[in-house]
C-alpha positions in Angstrom: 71.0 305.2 153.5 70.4 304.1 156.8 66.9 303.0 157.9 65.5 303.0 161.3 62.3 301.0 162.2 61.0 301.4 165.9 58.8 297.5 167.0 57.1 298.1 170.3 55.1 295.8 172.1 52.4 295.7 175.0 53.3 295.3 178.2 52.6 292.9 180.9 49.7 293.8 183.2 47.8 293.0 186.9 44.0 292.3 187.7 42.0 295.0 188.5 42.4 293.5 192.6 46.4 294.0 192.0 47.0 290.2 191.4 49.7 289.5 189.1 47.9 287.6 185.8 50.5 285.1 184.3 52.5 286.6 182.4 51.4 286.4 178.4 53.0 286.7 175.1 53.8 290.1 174.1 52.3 291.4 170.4 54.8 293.0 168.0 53.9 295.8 166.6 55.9 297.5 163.8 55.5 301.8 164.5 57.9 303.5 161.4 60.7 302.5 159.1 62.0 305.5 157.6 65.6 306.8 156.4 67.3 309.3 158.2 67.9 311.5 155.9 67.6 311.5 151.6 70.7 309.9 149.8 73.1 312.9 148.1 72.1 310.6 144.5 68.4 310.0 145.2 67.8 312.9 143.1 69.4 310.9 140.2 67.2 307.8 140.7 70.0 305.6 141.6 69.6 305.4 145.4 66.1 304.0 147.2 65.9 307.2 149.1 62.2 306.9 150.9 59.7 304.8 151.6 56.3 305.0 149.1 52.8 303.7 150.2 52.5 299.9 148.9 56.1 299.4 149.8 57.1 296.0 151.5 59.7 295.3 153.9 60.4 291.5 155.0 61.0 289.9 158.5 62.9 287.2 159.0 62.8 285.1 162.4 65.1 282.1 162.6 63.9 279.7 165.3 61.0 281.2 166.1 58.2 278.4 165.2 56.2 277.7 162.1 56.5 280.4 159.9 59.8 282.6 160.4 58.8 285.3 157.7 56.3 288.1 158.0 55.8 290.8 155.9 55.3 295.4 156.6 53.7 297.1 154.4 53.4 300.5 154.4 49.6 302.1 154.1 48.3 305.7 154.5 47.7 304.8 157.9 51.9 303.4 158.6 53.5 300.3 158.5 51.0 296.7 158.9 52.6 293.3 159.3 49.9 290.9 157.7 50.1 288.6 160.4 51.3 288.6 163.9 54.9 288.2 166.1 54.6 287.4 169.3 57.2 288.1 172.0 58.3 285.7 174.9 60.7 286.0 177.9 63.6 284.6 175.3 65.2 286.3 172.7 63.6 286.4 169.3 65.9 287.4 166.8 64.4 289.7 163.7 66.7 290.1 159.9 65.1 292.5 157.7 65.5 292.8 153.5 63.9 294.8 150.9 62.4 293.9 148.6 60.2 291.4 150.5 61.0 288.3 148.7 61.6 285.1 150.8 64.5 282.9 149.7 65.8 281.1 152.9 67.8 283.4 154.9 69.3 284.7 151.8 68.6 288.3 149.6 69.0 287.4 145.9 70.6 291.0 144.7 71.9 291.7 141.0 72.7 295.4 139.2 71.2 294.7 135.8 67.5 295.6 137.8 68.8 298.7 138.9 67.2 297.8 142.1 68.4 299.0 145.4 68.6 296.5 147.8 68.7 296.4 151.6 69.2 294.1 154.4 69.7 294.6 158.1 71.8 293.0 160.3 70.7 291.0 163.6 68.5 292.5 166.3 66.4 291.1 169.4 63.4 291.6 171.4 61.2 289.8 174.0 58.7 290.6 176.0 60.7 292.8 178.6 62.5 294.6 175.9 60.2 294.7 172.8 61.8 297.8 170.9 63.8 297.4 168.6 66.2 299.7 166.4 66.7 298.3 163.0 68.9 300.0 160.9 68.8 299.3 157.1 71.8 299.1 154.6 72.8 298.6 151.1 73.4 295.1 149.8 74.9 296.8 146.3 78.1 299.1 145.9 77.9 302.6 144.5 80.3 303.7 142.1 80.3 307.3 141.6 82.0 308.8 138.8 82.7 312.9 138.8 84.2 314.2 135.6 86.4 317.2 135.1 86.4 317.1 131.2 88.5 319.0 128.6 87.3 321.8 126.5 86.4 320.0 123.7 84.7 316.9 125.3 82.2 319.8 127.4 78.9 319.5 126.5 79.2 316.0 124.8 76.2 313.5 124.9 76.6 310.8 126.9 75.7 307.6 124.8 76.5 305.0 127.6 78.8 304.4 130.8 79.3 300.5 131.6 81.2 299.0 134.5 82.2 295.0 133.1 84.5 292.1 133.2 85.1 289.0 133.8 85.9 290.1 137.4 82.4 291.3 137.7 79.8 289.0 139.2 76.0 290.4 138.2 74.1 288.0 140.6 74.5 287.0 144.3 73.1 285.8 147.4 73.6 288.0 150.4 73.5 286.2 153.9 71.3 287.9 156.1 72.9 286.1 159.1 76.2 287.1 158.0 76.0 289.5 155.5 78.6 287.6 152.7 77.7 287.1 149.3 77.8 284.4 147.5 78.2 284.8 143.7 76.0 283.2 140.9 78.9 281.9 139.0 79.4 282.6 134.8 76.9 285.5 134.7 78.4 288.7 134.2 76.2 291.2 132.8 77.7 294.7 132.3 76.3 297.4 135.1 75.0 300.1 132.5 73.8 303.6 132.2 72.2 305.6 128.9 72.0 309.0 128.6 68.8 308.6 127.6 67.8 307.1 131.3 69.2 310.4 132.7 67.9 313.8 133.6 71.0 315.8 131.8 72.6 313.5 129.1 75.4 315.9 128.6 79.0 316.1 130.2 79.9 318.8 131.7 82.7 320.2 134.7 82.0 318.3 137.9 78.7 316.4 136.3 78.4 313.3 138.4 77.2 309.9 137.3 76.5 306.6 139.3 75.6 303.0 138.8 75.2 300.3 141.6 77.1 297.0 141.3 77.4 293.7 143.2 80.3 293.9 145.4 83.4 292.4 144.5 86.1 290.8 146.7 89.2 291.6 144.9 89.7 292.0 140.8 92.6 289.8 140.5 94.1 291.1 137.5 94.4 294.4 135.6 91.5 294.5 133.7 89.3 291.6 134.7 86.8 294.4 135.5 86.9 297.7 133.2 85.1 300.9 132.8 83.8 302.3 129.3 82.6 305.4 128.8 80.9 306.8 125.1 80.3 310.3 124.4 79.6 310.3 121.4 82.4 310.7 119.4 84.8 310.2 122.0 85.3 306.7 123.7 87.5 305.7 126.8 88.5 302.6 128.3 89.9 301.9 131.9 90.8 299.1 133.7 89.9 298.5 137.1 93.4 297.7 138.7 94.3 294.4 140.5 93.5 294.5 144.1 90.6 296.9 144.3 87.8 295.6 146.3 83.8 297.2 146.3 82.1 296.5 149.5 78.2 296.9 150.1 77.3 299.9 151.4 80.5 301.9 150.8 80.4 305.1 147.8 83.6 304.7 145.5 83.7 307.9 143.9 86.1 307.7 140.8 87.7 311.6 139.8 88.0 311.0 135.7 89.8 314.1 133.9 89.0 313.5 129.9 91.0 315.1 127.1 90.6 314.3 123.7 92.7 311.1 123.3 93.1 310.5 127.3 91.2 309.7 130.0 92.8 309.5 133.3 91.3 308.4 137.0 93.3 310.9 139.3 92.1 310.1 142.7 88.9 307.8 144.5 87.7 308.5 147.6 85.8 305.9 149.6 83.2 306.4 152.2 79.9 304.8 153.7 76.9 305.3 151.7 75.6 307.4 154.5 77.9 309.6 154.2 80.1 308.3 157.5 83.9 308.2 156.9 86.2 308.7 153.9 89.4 307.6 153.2 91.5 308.2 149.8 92.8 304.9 147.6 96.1 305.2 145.9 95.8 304.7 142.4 98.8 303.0 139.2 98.3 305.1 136.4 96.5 303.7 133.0 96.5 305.8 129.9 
């Protein structure tokens, strides 16, 4: 969901005869980071959907002197950088993650945390113009599954749903100066969800289930990535088909019908986790 964060500064000033002073370094000061509005799943547990005291967002200044990293932390009393950024007459530019862990100019992301995970993209200020508007996005994708079961499958208990493959990376780097990721290669843990980690573990018309995953560039083969799904006694398998490609900060929301001995994926829409655009991806049928 976006984030907006407002960084104003003070501005330059005269004597108290009218003299001009020489101009000075301009303090940063960080006003509110907030989200617009609360994600459609935050209810669910699945999407960061607000801001809590004690929360930390990191800084990130390339090329700004000595130590490019400073950290906002949100009190009682709003958001405190624990130590200052000063503004000049030349651009300074500010990258932004959450959580506020430091690793270069890189944010280390993986699903199996169930951690959501945001980054920003570039933004400047000096002195002149020291307000910024810093708008926050998903480093994960959402996949959203909404189910349209038979009669006999209503009302079963849902034992687990796991997105996996060899297709699926579980660990990345994403660049905060350019956004890419760059996969930790051989580990592939499964993206996984129990019924017991939910609020109502039981299927029923239109119930709607999500799990966040590191993005994937393209599955390159029928099945390299699958979907499982186990509700109690009934089980389905489906494999992600070749070509399909999840982006950060885009919903995939997967229609599933299930009958006893089929499950089929009738339709996916796509759209931006904030609830922006949506487009409809043309599926091959798998039994």
């Amino acid at each position: 969901m976006a984030a907006a964060s407002v960084v104003a500064a003070l501005p330059g000033c005269t004597d108290t005869d009218g003299y001009p002073v020489q101009e000075q370094n301009t303090a940063l000061s960080v006003a509110d980071i907030g989200f617009g509005s609360k994600a459609a799943d935050g209810a669910n547990g699945t999407s960061k959907a607000y801001f809590e005291p004690g929360d930390m967002i990191m800084l990130y200044l390339p090329g700004s002197g000595g130590d490019p990293y400073r950290k906002v932390t949100l009190t009682p009393s709003g958001w405190v950088l624990d130590s200052p950024v000063t503004l000049s007459e030349n651009d300074t530019g500010i990258y932004a993650c959450y959580p506020a862990v430091s690793a270069g100019d890189e944010l280390l992301i993986e699903h199996i945390t169930g951690m959501d995970y945001l980054y920003s993209g570039k933004h400047t200020a000096n002195r002149m113009n020291p307000s910024i508007f810093l708008a926050m996005r998903h480093a994960l994708a959402l996949i959203e599954f909404e189910f349209e079961p038979g009669p006999l499958i209503t009302g079963s208990p849902v034992d687990f749903i796991s997105i996996e493959g060899e297709g699926l990376h579980s660990r990345a780097a994403i660049s905060l100066l350019s956004g890419k990721p760059a996969y930790e290669e051989n580990i592939h843990e499964p993206a996984i969800i129990y019924g017991r980690q939910m609020e109502n573990p039981f299927i029923g018309y239109d119930t709607k289930i999500s799990l966040m995953v590191v993005p994937v560039m393209q599955v390159k083969s029928d099945g390299d990535i699958f979907f499982n799904f186990c509700f109690g006694e009934f089980k389905y398998h489906w494999p992600v088909p070749a070509g399909t490609a999840w982006e950060s900060a885009k919903r995939y929301t997967y229609r599933v019908q299930l009958r006893e001995r089929l499950l089929e994926v009738t339709d996916v829409q796509v759209q931006d986790w904030t609830d922006g655009g949506k487009e409809t991806v043309t599926l091959p049928w798998h039994q």
